[in-house]
C-alpha positions as a LaTeX table, in Angstrom:
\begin{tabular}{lrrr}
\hline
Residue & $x$ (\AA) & $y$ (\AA) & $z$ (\AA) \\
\hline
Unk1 & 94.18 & 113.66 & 87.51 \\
Unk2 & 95.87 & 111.23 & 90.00 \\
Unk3 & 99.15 & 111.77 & 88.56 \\
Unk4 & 99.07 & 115.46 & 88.45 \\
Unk5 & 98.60 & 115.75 & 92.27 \\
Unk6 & 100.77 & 113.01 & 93.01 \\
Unk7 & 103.48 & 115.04 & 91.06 \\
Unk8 & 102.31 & 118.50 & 92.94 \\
Unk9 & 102.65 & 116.52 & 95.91 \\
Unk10 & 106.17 & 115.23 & 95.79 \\
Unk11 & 107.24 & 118.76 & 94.35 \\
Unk12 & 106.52 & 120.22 & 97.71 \\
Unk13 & 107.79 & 117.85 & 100.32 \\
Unk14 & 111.09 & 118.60 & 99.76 \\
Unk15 & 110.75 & 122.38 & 100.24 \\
Unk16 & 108.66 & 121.21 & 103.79 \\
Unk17 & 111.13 & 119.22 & 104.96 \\
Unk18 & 113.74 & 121.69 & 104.76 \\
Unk19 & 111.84 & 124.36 & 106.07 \\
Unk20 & 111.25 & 122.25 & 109.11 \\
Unk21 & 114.36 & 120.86 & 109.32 \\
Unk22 & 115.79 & 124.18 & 110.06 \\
Unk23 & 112.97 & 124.71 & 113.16 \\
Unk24 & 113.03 & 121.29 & 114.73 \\
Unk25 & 115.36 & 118.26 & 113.91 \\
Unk26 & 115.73 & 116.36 & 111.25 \\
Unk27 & 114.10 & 112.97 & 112.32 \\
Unk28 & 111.04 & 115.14 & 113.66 \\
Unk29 & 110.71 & 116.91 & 110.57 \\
Unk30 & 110.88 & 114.03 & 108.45 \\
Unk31 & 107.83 & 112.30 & 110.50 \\
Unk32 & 106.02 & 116.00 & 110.51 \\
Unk33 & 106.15 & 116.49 & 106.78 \\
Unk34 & 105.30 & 112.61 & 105.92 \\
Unk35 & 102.36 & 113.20 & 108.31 \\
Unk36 & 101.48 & 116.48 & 106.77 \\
Unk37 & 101.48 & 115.36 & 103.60 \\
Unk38 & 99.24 & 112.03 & 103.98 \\
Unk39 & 96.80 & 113.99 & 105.02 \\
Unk40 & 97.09 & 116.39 & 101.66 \\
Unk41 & 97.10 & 112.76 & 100.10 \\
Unk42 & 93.96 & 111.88 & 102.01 \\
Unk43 & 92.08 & 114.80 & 101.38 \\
Unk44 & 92.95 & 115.12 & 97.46 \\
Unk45 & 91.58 & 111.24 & 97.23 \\
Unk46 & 88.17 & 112.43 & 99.18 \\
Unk47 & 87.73 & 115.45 & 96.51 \\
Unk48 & 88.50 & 113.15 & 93.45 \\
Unk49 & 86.05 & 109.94 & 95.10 \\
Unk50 & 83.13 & 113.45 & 95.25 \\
Unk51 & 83.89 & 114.32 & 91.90 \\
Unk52 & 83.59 & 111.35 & 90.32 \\
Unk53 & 80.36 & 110.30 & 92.34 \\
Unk54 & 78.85 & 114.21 & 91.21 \\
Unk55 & 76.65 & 113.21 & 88.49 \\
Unk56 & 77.33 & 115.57 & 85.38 \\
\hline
\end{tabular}
């Protein structure tokens, strides 16, 4: 499960960062899209430390 999102993850910051890139500059974009997507990070850990505290 980890890896899987990990892999989804990386698969779209490159496709962020050049989207930005052409709206701001490069340096801001870079710290935008790392931003952007430690919060995806920190959200996909919170939904996979609920699911495996659910009982089943």
């Amino acid at each position: 499960m980890v890896n899987l999102h990990q892999s989804i993850v990386v698969f779209e910051q490159p496709i962020m960062i050049t989207n930005l890139d052409r709206i701001l500059g490069p340096s801001d974009a870079r710290i935008l899209s790392s931003i952007i997507i430690q919060i995806f990070l920190l959200i996909q850990l919170r939904f996979l430390l609920l699911s495996f505290s659910l009982p089943t």
